[in-house]
C-alpha positions as CSV (number, residue, x, y, z in Angstrom):
1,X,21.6,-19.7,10.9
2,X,21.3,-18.8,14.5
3,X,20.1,-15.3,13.7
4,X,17.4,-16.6,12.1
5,X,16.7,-18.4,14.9
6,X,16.5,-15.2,17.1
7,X,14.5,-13.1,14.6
8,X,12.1,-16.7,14.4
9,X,12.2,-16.8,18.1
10,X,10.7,-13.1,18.6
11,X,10.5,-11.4,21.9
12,X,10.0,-13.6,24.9
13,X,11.4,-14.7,28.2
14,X,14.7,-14.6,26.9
15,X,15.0,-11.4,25.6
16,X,13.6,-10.0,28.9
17,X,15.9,-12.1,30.9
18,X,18.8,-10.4,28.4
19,X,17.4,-7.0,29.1
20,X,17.5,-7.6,32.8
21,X,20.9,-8.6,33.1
22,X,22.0,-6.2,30.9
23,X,20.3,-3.6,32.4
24,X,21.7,-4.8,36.2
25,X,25.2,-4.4,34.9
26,X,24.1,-0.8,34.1
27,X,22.7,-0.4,37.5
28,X,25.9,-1.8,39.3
29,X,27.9,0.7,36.9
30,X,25.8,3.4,38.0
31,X,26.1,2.2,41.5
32,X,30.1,2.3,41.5
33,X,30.2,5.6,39.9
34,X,28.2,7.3,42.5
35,X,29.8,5.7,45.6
36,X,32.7,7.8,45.7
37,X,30.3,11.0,46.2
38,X,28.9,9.3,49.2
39,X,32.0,8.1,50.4
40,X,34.5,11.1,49.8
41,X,34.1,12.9,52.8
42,X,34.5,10.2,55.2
43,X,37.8,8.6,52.9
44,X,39.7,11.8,53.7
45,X,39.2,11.6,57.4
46,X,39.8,8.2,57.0
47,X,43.3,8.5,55.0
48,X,43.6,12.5,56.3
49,X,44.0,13.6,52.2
50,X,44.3,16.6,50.9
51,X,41.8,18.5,48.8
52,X,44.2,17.4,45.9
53,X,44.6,14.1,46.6
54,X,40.6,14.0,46.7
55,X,39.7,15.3,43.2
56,X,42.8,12.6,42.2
57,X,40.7,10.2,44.0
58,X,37.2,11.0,42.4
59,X,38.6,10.9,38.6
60,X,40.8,8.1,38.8
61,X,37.9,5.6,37.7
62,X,37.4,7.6,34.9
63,X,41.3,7.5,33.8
64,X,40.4,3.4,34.5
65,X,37.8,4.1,31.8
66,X,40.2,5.0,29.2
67,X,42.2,2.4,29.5
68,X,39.8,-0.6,28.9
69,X,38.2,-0.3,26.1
70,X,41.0,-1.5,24.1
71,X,41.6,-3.9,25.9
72,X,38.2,-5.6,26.3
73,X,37.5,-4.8,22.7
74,X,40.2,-7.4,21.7
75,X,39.4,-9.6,24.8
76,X,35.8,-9.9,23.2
77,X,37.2,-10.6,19.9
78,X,39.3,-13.4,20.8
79,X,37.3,-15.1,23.6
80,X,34.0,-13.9,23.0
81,X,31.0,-10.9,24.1
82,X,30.0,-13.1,27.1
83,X,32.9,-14.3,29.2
84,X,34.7,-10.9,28.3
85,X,31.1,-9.2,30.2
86,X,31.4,-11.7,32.8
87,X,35.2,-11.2,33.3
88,X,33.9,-7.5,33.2
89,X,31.9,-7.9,36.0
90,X,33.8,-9.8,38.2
91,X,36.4,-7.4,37.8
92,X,33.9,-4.4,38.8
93,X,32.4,-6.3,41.9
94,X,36.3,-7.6,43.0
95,X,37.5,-4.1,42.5
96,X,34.8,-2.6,44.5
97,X,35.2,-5.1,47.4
98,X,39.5,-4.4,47.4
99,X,38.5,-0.7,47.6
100,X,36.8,-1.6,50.6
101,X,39.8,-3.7,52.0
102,X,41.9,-1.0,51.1
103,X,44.5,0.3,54.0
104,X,46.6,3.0,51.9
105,X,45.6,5.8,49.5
106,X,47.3,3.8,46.7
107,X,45.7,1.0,47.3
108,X,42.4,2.4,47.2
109,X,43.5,4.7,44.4
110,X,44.2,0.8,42.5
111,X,40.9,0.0,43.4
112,X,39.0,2.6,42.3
113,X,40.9,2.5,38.5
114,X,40.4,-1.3,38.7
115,X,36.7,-0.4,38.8
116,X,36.7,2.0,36.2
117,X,38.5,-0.7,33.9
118,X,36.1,-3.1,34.5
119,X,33.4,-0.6,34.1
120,X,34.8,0.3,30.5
121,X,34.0,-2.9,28.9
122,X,30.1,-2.9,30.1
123,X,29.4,-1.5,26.9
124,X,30.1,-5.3,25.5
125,X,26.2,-5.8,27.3
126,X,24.8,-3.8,24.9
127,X,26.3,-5.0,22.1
128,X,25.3,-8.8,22.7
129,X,21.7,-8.0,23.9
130,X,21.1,-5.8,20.6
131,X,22.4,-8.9,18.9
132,X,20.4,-11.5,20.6
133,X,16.8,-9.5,20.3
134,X,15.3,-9.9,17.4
135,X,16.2,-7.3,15.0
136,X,12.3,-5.5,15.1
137,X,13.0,-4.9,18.9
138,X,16.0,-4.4,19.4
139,X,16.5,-1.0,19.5
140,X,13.4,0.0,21.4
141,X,14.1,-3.1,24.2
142,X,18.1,-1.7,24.3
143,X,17.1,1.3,24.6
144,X,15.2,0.3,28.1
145,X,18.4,-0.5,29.1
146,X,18.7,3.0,29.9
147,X,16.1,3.0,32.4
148,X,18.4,0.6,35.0
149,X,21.1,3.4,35.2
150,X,19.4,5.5,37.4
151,X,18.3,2.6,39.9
152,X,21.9,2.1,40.2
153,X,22.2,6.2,41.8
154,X,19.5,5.6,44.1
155,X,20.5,2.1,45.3
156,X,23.7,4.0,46.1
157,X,22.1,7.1,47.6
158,X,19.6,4.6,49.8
159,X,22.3,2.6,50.9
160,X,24.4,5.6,52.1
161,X,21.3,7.1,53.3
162,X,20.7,4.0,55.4
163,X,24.0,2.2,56.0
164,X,27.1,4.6,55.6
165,X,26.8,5.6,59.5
166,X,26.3,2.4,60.9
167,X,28.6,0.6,58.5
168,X,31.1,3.5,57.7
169,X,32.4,3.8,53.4
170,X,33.8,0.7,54.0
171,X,30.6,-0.9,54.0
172,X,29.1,1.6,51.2
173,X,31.9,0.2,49.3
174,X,30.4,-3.6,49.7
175,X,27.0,-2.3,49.3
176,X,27.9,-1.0,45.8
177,X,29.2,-4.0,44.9
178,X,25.8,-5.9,45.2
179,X,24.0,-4.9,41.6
180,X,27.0,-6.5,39.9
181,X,27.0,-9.2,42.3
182,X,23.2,-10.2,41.2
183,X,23.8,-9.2,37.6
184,X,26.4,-12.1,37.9
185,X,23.5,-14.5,39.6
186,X,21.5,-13.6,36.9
187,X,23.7,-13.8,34.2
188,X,24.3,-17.7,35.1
């Protein structure tokens, strides 16, 4: 069957291409989460919030997060691991470009739990790469995939560094968006 195939097959170019992608999904997750720290100050001049309304911003993506893994757990189920990650993604990157289109607090508010949906069914990457290695290397090659999360923070952290006072959090906002924007190139 085909996972004989894969376990035949052993490590190669496609397992590290699997690894890569998955491991740029985790970087553009990592990325989204850490935009709103670089981002806050100048989204409550922007939108004049309160300090309330700003810890309500910087949680609603997590409150997106607990509402998508049932849902992409079924999505996967009935359409399969790889469009459900790819629907993932494109619902991460087009969430994190509407937050920067965003003109209202609600709106942006949307955005941000739209990302956090999306975000919620990345896990789905880990699943299908520990299921396409072959079974000797799987856990020690998923477990690299651990090693993109932090490239994601410091993307985020060097693009604020560099871009957030020429380009404003608007512009952050499409900066964090890039990772999941390659992942996607990648991934087809």
């Amino acid at each position: 069957g085909i996972n004989q195939a894969f376990q035949e097959a052993g490590v190669g170019y496609g397992s590290f291409l699997i690894i890569l992608i998955a491991g740029m999904i985790f970087c553009a997750d990592s990325a989204e989460i850490s935009l709103i720290t670089y981002m806050i100050k100048d989204v409550q001049e922007s939108f004049g919030l309160s300090d309330a309304e700003v810890i309500l911003l910087e949680q609603v993506a997590f409150a997106g997060q607990l509402l998508g893994p049932v849902w992409w757990g079924r999505w996967a189920d009935g359409w399969g691991r790889r469009p459900t990650i790819l629907l993932c993604a494109c619902t991460v990157m087009g969430f994190g470009i509407i937050t920067a289109c965003a003109q209202t607090f609600s709106q942006l508010m949307l955005a941000r739990a739209g990302v956090g949906f999306g975000i919620s069914g990345i896990f789905l990457s880990v699943d299908i790469a520990c299921e396409l290695l072959p079974k000797e290397s799987a856990g020690r090659l998923s477990s690299a995939l651990n090693f993109f999360w932090p490239f994601g923070s410091v993307f985020t952290i060097l693009c604020a560094y560099l871009f957030l006072d020429i380009w404003g959090w608007r512009g952050l906002a499409c900066c964090a968006a890039f990772p999941m924007f390659s992942a996607l190139g990648l991934a087809y």
